[in-house]
KESETOR-96590 format. One record per residue (C-alpha): x, y, z. Coordinates in steps of 0.2 Angstrom, whole numbers, plus 5000, padded with zeros to 4 digits. Layout:
// KESETOR-96590
XYZ...
// end
This chain:
// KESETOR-96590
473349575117473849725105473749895111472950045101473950175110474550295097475950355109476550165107476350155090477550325086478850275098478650075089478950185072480350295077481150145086481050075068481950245059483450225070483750045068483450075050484750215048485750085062485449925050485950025034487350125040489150075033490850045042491750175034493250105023495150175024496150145008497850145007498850144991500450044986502050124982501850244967500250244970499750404975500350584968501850654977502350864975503850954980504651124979506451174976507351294989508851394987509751254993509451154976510951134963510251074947511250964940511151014921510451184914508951094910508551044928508851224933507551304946506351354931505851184929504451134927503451284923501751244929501951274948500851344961501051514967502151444980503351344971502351154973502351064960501850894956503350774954502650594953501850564941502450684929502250654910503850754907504750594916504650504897505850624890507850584895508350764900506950774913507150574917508950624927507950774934506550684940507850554947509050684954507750754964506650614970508250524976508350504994509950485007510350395020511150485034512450385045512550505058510650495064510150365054508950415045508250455027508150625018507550715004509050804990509450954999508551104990507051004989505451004998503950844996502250835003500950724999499250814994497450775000497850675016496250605022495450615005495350484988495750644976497550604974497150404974496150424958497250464947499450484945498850624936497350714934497650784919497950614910496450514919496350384905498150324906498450354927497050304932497350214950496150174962494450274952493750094948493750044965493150214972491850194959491150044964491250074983490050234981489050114971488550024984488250204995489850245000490250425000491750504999492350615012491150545024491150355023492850325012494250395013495850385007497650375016499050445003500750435009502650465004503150284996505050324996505150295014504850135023504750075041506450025050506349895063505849945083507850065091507950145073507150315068506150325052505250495056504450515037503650345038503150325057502350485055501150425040500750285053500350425067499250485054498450335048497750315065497150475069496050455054495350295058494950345072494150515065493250405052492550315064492150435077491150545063490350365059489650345076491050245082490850125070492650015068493450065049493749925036495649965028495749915010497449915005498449894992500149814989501749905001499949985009499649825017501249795026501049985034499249925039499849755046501349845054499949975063499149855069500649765078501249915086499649985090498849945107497349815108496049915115496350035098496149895086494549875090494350035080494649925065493449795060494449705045495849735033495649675013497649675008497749704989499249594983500049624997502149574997502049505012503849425011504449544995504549534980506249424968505849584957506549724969508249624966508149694945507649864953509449854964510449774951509649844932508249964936506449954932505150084923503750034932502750004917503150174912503350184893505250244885505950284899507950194902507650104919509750154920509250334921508250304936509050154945509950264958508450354962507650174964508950114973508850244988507250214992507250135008505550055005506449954991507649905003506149835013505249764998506849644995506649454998506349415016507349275022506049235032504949185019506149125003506848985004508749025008509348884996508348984982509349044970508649224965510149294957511449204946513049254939514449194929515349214947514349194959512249164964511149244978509749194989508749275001510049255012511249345003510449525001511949625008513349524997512349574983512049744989513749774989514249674972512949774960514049934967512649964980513849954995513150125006511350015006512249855014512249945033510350005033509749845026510649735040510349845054508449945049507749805037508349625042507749645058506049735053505649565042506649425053504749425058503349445050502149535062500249455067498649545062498349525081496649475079496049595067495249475052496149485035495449435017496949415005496549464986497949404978497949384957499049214953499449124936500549264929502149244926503149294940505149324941505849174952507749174946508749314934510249264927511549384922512749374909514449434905513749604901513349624922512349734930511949874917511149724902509449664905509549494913508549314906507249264917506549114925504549154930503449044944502149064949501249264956500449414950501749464939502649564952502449484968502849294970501549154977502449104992502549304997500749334993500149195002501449235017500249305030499049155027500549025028501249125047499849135057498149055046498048935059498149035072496649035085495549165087496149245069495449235054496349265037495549215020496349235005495349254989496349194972495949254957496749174943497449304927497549444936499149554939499749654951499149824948497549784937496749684954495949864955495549874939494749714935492849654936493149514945494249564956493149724960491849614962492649514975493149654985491649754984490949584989491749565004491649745010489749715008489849555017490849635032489449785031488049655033488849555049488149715058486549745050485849555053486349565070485349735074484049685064483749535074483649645088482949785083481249665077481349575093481249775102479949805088478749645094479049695112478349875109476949815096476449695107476249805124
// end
């Protein structure tokens, strides 16, 4: 029989308010950008020697009051004078001695807004229209009532310096992964401990898988599910025209010469190459007049493209770093990957060697990332028990523009929403089980 009690009845309705705010309350989502995805400043110290009148201290003029400036990405990159200034001082070295990588001497970086999605909008803010980055997939996650700074946020990072496998330092890149934690963990905390959803894109995704792996299992439970972005998984056949000829990145009039040695020292590069593990070894991806490569033979190459100082750190920080590629260790993945657009498999050189443009041979991918590395993760451990990985395919859509697209953003925001109602149906079972109970007394 129903009660009339009026103290039941308020306790029955605030009951409901909490579960309420309980049912409709959102797993708060992480995104981490891929390389050159994010903006990236830096400052010039005494220390710096220009290397041409035009690269002197005094450039560029529009610095903060103490010296920052923003260096990637900067318009004045399209211009050849400031194309071997840019690539002069985003060059990084590797140091023997410790081994480790460093920035030019003279020259400062930091990476602005950690925690935040303000440098993940945009490459540069003053050129939305044309740098636009992640703002359609930030818009359409506060559509569906995600806010930023309080549910989503965004995890920006230094994109010239990669992990190194487990005896060798990497202090630049294991300290984004010391930070990465702490704010899941702060995103969740300030979401009433409510695990985070990582949405990554490209290189972001191997950071997030590697956190994972090195991460205790008690502390994954902080994370509730990662959606990888074109993730290269395995690398990409394309890093090998980086090495050998340079690449612009898409950027307009710029000489992918002028920049290959800043390319070229980037040891996230070095791990973006091929992976053994996952290419087929009797693949050719390189072929010569002389001689052909495969994934097997990254440090002959290394040192034939007149790359020799990048043949030590790749065989002793890279090769064993991908020799495996790590679990998800229980953490369910959904793989967006685009597919259908032509991809570089083989490049052949000619006579002209390194410096000309090679022809190319194009399989399957998303235009910069191959098939059989986007579909790595799923092919090493789909099967395992107790982990789930799906993988979403969506036919047409390149490498960079799965954030742009509709369908693409459709799919992701559809699986964010899908993850977000796992918990909602399960409370609200409860909760109007707890609700009858109450009712009902």
């Amino acid at each position: 029989m129903k009660s009339h009690n009026p103290h039941l009845k308020i306790a029955a309705l605030s009951l409901a308010m909490v579960l309420y705010t309980c049912c409709t309350a959102l797993h708060p989502v992480v995104l981490i950008p891929g390389a050159g995805g994010n903006q990236l400043e830096a400052r010039l110290t005494s220390a710096y020697k220009p290397s041409s009148l035009v690269c002197n201290r005094w450039y560029p003029l529009g610095k903060d009051p103490d010296g920052w400036f923003r260096i990637w990405f900067d318009p004045s990159v399209l211009l050849r004078p400031f194309t071997k200034c840019f690539s002069d001082r985003m060059k990084i070295y590797y140091d023997s001695h410790v081994d480790d990588y460093r920035n030019a001497p003279g020259v400062e970086t930091r990476v602005p807004d950690f925690g935040s999605t303000e440098s993940l909008l945009y490459l540069d803010p003053n050129l939305k229209h044309i740098t636009s980055y992640m703002e359609p997939l930030v818009k359409s996650l506060e559509e569906i009532g995600y806010v930023s700074g309080q549910t989503l946020f965004g995890a920006p990072y230094d994109f010239r310096y990669g992990l190194a496998a487990e005896g060798n330092p990497c202090d630049v890149a294991s300290d984004f992964l010391e930070d990465l934690k702490s704010l899941i963990e702060s995103a969740s905390d300030s979401n009433g401990g409510r695990p985070v959803i990582l949405v990554s894109h490209s290189l972001g995704g191997l950071f997030a898988l590697h956190l994972l792996d090195r991460a205790p299992p008690s502390w994954r439970k902080r994370v509730k599910h990662l959606i990888a972005l074109s993730a290269p998984w395995g690398g990409s056949v394309e890093e090998m025209l980086t090495f050998a000829s340079g690449t612009t990145l898409g950027v307009p009039l710029v000489d992918p010469l002028l920049v290959r040695e800043e390319q070229r020292s980037s040891s996230s590069n070095l791990w973006l190459m091929p992976s053994p593990t996952v290419f087929d070894g009797a693949w050719p991806i390189v072929v010569t007049p002389n001689a052909s490569y495969t994934s097997a033979d990254i440090v002959r190459f290394l040192r034939d493209i007149g790359f020799p100082e990048g043949a030590r750190p790749y065989e002793t920080r890279i090769l064993p770093l991908v020799e495996r590629l790590p679990p998800p260790s229980g953490v369910p993945v959904t793989c967006v990957v685009g597919s259908g657009v032509e991809t570089a498999e083989t490049l052949f050189y000619g006579e002209g060697g390194w410096d000309e443009r090679p022809e190319v041979a194009y399989g399957d991918g998303d235009g910069t990332v191959n098939m059989v590395s986007l579909m790595a993760l799923h092919s090493a451990w789909g099967g395992v028990k107790n982990q789930s990985i799906k993988v979403i395919e969506i036919g047409g859509v390149s490498h960079t523009s799965i954030l742009k697209d509709e369908i693409a953003l459709d799919a992701i925001i559809g699986e964010v929403s899908s993850i977000n109602s796992e918990i909602s149906s399960i409370i609200g079972e409860v909760s109007s089980i707890k609700l009858e109970r109450i009712i009902e007394q």
